[in-house]
PALUM-896435 format. One record per residue (C-alpha): x negated, y negated, z. Coordinates in nm, 2 decimals, decimal comma. Example, Ala and Ser with C-alpha at 12.3 -4.5 7.8 and 13.67 -1.06 7.14 Angstrom:
BEGIN
      X      Y      Z
  -1,23   0,45   0,78
  -1,37   0,11   0,71
//
This chain:
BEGIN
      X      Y      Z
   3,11 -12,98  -6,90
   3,07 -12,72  -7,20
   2,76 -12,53  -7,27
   2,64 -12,26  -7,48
   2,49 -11,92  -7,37
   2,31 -11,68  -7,58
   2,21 -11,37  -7,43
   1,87 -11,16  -7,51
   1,72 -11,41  -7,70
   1,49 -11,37  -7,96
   1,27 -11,53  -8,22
   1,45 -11,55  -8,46
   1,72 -11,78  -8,28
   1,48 -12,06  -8,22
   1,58 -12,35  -8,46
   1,79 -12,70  -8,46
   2,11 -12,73  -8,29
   2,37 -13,03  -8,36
   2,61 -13,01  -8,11
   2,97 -13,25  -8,24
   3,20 -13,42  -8,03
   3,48 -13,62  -8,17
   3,85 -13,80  -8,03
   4,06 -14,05  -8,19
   3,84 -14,32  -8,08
   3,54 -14,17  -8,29
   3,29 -13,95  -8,30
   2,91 -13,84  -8,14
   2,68 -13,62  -8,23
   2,34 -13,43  -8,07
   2,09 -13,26  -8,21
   1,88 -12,96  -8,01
   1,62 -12,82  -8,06
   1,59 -12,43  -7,91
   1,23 -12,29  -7,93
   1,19 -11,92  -7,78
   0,85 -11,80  -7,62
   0,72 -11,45  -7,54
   0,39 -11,29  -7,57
   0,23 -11,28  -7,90
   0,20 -10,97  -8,15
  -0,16 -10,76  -8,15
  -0,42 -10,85  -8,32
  -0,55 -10,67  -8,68
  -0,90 -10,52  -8,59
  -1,13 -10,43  -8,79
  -1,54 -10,27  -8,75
  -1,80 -10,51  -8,89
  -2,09 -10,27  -8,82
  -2,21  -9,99  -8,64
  -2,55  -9,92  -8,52
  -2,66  -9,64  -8,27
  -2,60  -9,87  -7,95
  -2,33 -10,12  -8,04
  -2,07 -10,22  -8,24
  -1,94 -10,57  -8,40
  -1,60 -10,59  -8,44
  -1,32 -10,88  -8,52
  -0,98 -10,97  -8,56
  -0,72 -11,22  -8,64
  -0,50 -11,40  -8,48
  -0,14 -11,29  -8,46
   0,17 -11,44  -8,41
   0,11 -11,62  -8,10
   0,50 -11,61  -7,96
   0,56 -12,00  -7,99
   0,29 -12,01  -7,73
  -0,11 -12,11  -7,75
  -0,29 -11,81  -7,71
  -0,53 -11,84  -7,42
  -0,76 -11,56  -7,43
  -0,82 -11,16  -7,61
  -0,89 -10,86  -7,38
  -1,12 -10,59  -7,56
  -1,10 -10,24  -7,39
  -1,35  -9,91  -7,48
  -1,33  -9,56  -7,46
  -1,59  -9,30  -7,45
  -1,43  -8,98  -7,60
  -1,55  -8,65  -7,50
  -1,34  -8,37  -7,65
  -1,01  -8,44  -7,53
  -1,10  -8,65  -7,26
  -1,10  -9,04  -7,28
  -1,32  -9,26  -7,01
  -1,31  -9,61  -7,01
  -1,65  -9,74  -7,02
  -1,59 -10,15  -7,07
  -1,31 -10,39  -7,08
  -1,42 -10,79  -7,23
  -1,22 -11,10  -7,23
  -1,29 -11,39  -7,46
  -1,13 -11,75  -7,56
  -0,89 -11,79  -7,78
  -1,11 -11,93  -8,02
  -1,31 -11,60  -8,05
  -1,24 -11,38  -8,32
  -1,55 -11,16  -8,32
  -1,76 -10,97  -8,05
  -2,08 -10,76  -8,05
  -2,05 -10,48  -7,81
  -2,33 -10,32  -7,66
  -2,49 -10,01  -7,39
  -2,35  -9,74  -7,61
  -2,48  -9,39  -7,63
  -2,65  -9,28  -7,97
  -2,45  -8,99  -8,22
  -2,16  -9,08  -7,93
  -1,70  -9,12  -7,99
  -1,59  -9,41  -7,90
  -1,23  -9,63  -7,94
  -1,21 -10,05  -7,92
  -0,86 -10,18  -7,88
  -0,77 -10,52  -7,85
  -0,47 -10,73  -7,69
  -0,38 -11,09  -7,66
  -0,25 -11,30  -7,41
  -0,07 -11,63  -7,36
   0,14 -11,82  -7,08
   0,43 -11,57  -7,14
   0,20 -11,23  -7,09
   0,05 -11,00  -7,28
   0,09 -10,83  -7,61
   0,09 -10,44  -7,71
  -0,23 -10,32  -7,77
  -0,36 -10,33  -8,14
  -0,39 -10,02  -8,31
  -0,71  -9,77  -8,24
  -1,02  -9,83  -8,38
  -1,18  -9,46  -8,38
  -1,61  -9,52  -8,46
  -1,92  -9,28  -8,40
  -2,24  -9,47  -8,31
  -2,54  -9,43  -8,52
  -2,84  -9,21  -8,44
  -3,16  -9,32  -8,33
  -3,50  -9,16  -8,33
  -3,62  -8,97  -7,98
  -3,69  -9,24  -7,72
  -3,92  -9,04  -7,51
  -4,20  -8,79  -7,57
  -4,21  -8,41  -7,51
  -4,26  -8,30  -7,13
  -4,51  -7,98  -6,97
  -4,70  -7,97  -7,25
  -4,94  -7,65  -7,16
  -5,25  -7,47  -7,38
  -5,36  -7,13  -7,33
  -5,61  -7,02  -7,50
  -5,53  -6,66  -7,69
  -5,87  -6,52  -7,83
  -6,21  -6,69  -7,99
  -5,97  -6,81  -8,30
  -5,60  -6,95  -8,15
  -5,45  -7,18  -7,87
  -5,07  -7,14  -7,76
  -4,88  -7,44  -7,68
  -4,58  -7,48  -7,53
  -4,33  -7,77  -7,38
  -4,01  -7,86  -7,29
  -3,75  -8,11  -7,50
  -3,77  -8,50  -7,39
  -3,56  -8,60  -7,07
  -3,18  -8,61  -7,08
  -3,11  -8,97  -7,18
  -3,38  -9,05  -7,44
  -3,15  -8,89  -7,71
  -3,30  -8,53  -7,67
  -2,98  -8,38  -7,78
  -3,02  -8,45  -8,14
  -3,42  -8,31  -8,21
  -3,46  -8,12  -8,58
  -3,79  -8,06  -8,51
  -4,11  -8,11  -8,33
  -4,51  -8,21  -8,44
  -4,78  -8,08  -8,30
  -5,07  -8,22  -8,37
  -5,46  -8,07  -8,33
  -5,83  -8,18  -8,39
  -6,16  -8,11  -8,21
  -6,26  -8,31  -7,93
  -6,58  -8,52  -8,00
  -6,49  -8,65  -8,33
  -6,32  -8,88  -8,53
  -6,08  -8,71  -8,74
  -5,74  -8,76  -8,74
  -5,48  -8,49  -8,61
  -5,40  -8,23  -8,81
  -5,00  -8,21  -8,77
  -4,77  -7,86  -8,79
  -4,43  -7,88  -8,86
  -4,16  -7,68  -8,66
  -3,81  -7,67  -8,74
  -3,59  -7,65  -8,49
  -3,34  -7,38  -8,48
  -3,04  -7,19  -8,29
  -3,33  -6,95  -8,18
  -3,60  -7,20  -8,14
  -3,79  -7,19  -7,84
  -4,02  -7,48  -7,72
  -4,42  -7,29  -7,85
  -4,61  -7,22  -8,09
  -4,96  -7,05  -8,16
  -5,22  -7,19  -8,37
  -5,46  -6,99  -8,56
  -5,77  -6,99  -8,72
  -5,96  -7,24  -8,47
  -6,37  -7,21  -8,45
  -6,49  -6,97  -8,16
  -6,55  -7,18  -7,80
  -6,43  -7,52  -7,95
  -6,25  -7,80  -7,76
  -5,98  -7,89  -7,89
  -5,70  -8,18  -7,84
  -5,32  -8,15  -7,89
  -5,03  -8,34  -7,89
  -4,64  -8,29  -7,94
  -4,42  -8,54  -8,10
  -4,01  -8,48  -8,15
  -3,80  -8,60  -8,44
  -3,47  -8,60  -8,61
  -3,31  -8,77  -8,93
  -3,40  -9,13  -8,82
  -3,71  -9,10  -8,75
  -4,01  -8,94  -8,47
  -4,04  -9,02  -8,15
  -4,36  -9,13  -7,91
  -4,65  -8,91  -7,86
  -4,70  -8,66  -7,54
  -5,08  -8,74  -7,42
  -5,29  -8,51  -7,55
  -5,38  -8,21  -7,35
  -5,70  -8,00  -7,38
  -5,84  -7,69  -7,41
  -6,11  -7,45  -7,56
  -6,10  -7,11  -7,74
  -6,25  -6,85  -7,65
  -6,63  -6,67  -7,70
  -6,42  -6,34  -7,79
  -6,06  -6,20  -7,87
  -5,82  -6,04  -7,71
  -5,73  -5,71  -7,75
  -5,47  -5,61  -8,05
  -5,12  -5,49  -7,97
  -5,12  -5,08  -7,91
  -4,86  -4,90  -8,11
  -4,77  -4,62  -7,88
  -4,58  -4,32  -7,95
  -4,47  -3,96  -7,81
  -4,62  -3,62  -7,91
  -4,47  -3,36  -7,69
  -4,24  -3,29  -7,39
  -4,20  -2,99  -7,14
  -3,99  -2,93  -6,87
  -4,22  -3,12  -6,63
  -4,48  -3,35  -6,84
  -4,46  -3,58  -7,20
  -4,77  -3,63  -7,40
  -4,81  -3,95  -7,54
  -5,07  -4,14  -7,81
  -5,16  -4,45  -7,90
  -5,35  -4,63  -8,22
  -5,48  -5,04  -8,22
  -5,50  -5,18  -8,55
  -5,64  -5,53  -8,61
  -5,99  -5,69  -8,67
  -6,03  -5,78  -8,32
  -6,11  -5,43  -8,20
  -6,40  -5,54  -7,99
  -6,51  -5,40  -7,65
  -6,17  -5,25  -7,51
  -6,26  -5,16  -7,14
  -5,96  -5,01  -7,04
  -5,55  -4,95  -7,10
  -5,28  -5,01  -6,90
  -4,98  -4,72  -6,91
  -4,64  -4,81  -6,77
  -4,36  -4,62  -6,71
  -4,04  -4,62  -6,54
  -3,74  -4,38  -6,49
  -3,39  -4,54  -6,54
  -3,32  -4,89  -6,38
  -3,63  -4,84  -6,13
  -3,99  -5,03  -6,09
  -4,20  -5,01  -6,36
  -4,54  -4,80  -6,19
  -4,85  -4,89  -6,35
  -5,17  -4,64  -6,43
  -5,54  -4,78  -6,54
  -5,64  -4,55  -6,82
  -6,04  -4,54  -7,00
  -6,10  -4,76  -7,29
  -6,22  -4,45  -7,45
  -5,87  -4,24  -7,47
  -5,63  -4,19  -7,75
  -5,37  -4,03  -7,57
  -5,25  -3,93  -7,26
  -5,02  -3,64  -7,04
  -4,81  -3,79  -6,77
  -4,73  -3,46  -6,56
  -4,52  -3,35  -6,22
  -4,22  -3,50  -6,42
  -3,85  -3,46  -6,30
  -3,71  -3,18  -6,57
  -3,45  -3,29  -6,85
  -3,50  -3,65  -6,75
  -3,57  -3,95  -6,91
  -3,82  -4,21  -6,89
  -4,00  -4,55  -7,08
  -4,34  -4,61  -7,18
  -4,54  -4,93  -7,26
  -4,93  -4,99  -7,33
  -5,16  -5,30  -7,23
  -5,51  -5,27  -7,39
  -5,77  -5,51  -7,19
  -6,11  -5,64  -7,21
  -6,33  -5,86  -7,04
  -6,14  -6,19  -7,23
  -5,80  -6,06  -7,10
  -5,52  -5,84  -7,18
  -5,36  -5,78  -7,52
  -4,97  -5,80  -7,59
  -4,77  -5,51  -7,46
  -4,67  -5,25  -7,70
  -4,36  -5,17  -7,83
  -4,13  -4,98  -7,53
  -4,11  -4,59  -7,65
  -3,84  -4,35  -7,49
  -3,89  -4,01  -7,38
  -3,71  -3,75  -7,19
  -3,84  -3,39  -7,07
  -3,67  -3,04  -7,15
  -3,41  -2,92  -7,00
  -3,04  -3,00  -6,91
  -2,77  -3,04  -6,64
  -2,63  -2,70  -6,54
  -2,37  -2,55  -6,77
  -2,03  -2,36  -6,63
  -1,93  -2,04  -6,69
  -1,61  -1,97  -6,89
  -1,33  -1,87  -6,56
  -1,32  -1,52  -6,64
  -1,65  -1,46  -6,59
  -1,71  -1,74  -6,27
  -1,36  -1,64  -6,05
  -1,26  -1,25  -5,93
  -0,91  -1,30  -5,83
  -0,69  -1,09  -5,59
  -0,40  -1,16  -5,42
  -0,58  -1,31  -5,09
  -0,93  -1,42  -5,19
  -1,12  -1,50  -5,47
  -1,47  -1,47  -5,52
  -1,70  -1,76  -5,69
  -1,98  -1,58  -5,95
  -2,25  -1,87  -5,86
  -2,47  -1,65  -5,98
  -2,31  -1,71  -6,36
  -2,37  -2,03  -6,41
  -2,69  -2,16  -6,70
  -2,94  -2,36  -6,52
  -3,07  -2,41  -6,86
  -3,42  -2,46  -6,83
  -3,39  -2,72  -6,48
  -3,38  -2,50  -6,14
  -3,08  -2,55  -5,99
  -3,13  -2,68  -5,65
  -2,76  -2,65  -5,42
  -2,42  -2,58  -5,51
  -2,09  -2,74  -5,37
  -1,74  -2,54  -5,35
  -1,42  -2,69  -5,22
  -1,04  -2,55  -5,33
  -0,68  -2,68  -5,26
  -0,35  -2,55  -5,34
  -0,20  -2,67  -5,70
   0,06  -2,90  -5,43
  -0,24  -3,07  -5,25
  -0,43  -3,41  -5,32
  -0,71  -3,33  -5,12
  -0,95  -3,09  -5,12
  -1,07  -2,84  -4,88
  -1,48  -2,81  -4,88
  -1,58  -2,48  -4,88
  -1,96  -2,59  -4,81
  -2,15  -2,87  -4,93
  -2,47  -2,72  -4,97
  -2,48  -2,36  -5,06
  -2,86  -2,26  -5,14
  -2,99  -2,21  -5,53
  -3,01  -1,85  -5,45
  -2,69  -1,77  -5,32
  -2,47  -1,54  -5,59
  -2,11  -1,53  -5,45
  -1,93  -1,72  -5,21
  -1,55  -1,61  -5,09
  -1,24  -1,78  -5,01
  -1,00  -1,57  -4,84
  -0,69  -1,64  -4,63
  -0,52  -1,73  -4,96
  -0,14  -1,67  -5,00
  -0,05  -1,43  -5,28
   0,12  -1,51  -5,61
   0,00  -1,90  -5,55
  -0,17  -2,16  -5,77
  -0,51  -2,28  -5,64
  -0,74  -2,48  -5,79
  -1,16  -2,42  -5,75
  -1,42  -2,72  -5,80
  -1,76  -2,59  -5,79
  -2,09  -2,89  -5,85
  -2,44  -2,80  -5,96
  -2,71  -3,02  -5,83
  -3,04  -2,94  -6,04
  -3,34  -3,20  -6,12
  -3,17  -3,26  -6,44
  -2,89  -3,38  -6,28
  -2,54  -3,36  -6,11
  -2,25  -3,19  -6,31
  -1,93  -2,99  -6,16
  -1,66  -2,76  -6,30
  -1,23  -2,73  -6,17
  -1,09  -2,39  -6,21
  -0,73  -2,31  -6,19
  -0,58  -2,03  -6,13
  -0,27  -1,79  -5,94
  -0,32  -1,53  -5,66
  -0,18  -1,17  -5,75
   0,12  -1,07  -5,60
   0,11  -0,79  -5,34
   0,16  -0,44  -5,44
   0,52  -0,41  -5,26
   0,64  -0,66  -5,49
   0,52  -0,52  -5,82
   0,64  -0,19  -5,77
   1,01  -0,22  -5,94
   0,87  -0,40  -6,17
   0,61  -0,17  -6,24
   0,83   0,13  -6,26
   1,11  -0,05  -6,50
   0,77  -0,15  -6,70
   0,66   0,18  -6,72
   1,00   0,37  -6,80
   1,07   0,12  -7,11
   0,69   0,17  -7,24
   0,78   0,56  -7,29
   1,15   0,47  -7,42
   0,95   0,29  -7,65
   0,69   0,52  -7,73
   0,95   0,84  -7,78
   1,11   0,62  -8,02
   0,84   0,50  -8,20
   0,69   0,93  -8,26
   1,09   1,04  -8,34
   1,11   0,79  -8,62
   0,75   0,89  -8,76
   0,79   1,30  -8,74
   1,18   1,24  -8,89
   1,01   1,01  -9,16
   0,77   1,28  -9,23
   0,99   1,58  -9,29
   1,25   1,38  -9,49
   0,95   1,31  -9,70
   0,83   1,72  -9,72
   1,19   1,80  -9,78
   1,20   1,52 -10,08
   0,87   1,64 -10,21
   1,01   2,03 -10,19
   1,28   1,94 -10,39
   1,12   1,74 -10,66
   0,91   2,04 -10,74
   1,19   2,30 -10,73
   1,42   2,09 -10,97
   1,09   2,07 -11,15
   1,03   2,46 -11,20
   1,36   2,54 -11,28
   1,40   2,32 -11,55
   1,08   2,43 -11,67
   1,22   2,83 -11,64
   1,55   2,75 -11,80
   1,40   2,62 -12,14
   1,24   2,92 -12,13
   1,49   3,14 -12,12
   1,67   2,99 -12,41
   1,37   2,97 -12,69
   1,36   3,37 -12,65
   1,71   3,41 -12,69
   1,75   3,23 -12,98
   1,49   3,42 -13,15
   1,60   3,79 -13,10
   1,98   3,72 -13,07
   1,98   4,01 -12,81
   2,06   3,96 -12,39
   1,79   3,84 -12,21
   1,59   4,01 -11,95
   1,65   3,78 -11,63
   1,30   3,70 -11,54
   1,25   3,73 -11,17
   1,25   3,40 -11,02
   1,45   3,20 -10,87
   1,72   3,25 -11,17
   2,03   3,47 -11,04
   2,20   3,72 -11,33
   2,54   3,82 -11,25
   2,52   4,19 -11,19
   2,87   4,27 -11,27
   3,20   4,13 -11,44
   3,55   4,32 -11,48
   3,59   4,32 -11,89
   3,85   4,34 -12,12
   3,78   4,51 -12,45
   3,76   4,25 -12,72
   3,62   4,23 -13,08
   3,30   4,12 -13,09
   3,36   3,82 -13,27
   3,54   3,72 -12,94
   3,25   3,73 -12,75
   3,13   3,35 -12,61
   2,85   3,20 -12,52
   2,94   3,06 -12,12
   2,70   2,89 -11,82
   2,70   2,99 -11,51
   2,62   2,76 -11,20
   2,55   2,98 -10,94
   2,38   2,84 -10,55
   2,09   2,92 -10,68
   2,04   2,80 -11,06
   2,25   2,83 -11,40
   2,22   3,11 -11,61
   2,31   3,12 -11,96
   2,45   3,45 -12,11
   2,46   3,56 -12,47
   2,76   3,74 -12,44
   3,05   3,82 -12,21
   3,38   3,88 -12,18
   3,69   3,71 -12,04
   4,05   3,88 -11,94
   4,33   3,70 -12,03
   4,38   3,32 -12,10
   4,08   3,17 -12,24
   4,18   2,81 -12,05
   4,06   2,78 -11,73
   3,99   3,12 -11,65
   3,84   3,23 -11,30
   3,56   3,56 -11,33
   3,49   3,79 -11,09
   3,16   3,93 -11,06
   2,88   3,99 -10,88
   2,49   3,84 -10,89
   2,21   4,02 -10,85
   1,91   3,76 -10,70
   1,61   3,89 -10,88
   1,33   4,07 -10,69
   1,61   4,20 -10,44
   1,57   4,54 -10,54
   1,90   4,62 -10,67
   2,11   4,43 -10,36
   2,41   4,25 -10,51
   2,62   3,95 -10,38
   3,03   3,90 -10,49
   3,12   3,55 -10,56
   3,39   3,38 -10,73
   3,27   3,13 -11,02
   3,51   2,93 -11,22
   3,31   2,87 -11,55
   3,48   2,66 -11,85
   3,39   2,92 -12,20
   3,24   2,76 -12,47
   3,45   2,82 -12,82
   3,18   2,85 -13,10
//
């Protein structure tokens, strides 16, 4: 027995097999053929047309997997976003190639994919077939259609969109149509676009005084309008409404704000009266009735440095007008103001006293006060007292340890409003322990301050002394210059003036000729003197004289000194 096995077989190894056998007797042959089934390949789809609540679509047949197709499975898929719903699944004979599918949403995603099947199973599914459905005009009409009348010359309308499911999602606008009740003229249509800040009303204007009038509403979009709402009634009225106030604020106290008001419009008839309200933060508006006659309007016993919103309703005997714009105002005055902490804290080393009495109400009594304190260490404060009166100037903490941080909060309550202030601060230290300090304090302040006067007085004589000596040097100079002018010009000894110029008043001579006789300088202690003639003993070179000085003015007195002078050779 021989056989042949082939394993994972495919399509391509169906075909004719000759299988040869052969001895010495001769020779047989046999011929098999090998045909391989599995399920057929997808089928090619393709869109025939689309319209806003089905779809045709068709395909062709595929490689059927060397067995008859029996039948084609169509599945579809509502998309939404990201999200996929299957919303029908269809089987159909082999023979059909083409199906209309229908119940689909208007302007809605859907995906078709098709498989086929035959004895073996099932093929893969054919590739996705992505489609939008058409549009479609509005299947239903407008609903809560409502007129109100607004004055002797307009109606307002308003509605809401067409249920969910008659393709209200995809409205561009809206008709509304008018004519007078009683005749036979057509509706006279207004167009309304609709957009991201559309809301459902509109007014209609220039109508004849206490006329009937019949309206209907009608939505559309780019395929076409939808049915009519039945029309709804109403009449205008015999006279107008009131216009729209503009209201505004004149002035402001402490504890009242004046306001005024103008209407402008044609409609100005008969205004009986205004309605004034006002409201102070995120409370109830309160309402006052004010005479048709006034223009303007004080609002006293107000809460002072507050503020507060207006708005004005004008009425007559038709109805009330539109409110006016909402105005803001506030009275004068302000929320207490601290004090800077020298002026609000007097601090010793056990106590500390609180100057309430220094804080600004500024221009809003302050009502109460609140004081607590805790150490600089502490997370919770100590209260003091939680309601100390307006009048109240000082308030004490004692029992505090010295040379310690504390820290002070003090709140203001005043009709203006709440505000509070932290001060910080240390205790003193007691007098025991400042008095080393103290002492060494004082002892270097008056090393400092000897210092400081010595160096000033020794700066001040050094400049006398510097001063003295400029104007000596000075004089002399001046004296000396003198001296030498009149010698020159009479050839004969000077008289020594009597200054501070010192003559020598006597010299040991030897007797020489005349022609001998030099010319010398003489530095004496007190100036140099220059003499006409005198004479030397001995060597001529370095000589030493011997002598005495008169000083001038010293009434003959006479002084010995030794003065080496050099001798001038003329």
């Amino acid at each position: 027995m021989s056989e042949l096995t082939i394993r994972d077989a495919r399509r391509e190894d169906s075909g004719l097999f000759k299988c040869i056998a052969s001895n010495r007797y001769g020779r047989a042959e046999l011929k098999i053929e090998l045909i391989v089934k599995e399920p057929p390949d997808p089928p090619n789809v393709q869109l025939i047309k689309v319209l806003s609540r089905s779809v045709v679509v068709s395909w062709s047949s595929p490689y059927e997997g060397n067995s008859p197709i029996t039948n084609y499975v169509i599945q579809i898929y509502k998309v939404n976003g990201k999200q996929e719903k299957q919303t029908q699944m269809k089987t159909v004979t082999r023979d059909n190639k083409k199906i209309r599918i229908e119940h689909l949403k208007p302007r809605a995603a859907y995906k078709i994919q098709v498989t086929a099947e035959n004895e073996i199973g099932q093929s893969r599914p054919s590739d996705v077939l992505d489609f939008v459905t058409d549009g479609e005009a509005p299947q239903g009409p407008p609903r809560d259609v409502h007129v109100l009348p607004k004055g002797a010359h307009s109606l307002q309308i308003s509605w809401k969109p067409p249920s969910p499911g008659n393709n209200s999602n995809n409205i561009t606008g809206y008709y509304v149509g008018y004519k007078e009740v009683g005749k036979d003229d057509p509706y006279v249509f207004k167009t309304l676009q609709v957009t991201p800040s559309y809301q459902e009303n509109c007014t209609l204007n220039n109508l004849k005084k206490s006329t009937t009038y019949s309206i209907v509403v009608q939505a559309f979009n780019d395929k076409g309008s939808g049915p009519q709402t039945e029309d709804v009634r109403a009449q205008t009225l015999l006279q107008d409404f009131p216009p729209t106030a503009r209201l505004r604020i004149i002035t402001s106290t402490a504890s009242s704000i004046q306001l005024s008001w103008k209407l402008y419009g044609h409609n100005m008839e008969a205004i009986e009266g205004y309605l004034l309200f006002m409201r102070q933060g995120d409370s109830g508006w309160k309402e006052t009735n004010l005479s048709g006659s006034k223009t303007s309007h004080v609002i006293s016993k107000l809460r002072c440095g507050t503020s507060y919103e207006f708005y004005l309703v004008a009425y007559n005997s038709v109805g009330k007008a539109d409110p006016s714009q909402v105005v803001t105002g506030a009275t004068t005055g302000n929320v207490p103001q601290a004090p800077d902490q020298n002026t609000a804290l007097d601090i010793n080393d056990s106590s500390v006293v609180i100057r309430l009495s220094a804080w600004r109400a500024r221009g809003c009594p302050i009502t109460h006060f609140l004081v607590k304190y805790r150490t600089a260490n502490e997370g919770t404060w100590r209260p003091v007292s939680l309601h100390l009166s307006a009048d109240r100037e000082n308030v004490v903490i004692s029992g505090l340890t010295p040379g310690t941080s504390y820290s002070v909060l003090v709140g203001v309550e005043s009709s203006a409003g709440y505000t509070e202030a932290q001060f910080d601060f240390m205790t003193k230290k007691r007098n025991s322990d400042l008095s080393s300090t103290s002492a060494d304090t004082s002892t270097q302040d008056l090393q400092r301050t000897v210092a400081v006067i010595t160096s000033t007085v020794c700066s001040v004589v050094v400049l006398i002394v510097i001063l003295v000596a400029a104007c000596t040097v000075l004089n002399r100079r001046k004296t000396s210059r003198s001296e030498a002018s009149v010698a020159g010009s009479t050839n004969q000894r000077p008289e020594i003036p009597k200054s501070d110029m010192v003559p020598m008043a006597a010299w040991d001579k030897r007797t020489r000729p005349s022609s001998q006789r030099e010319q010398v300088y003489v530095p004496s202690p007190y100036a140099s003197g220059r003499f006409s003639q005198f004479s030397v003993d001995g060597d001529t070179e370095g000589c030493a004289l011997h002598g005495s000085v008169g000083t001038a003015g010293s009434s003959g007195e006479s002084h010995s000194y030794d003065v080496p002078l050099h001798l001038v050779h003329r």
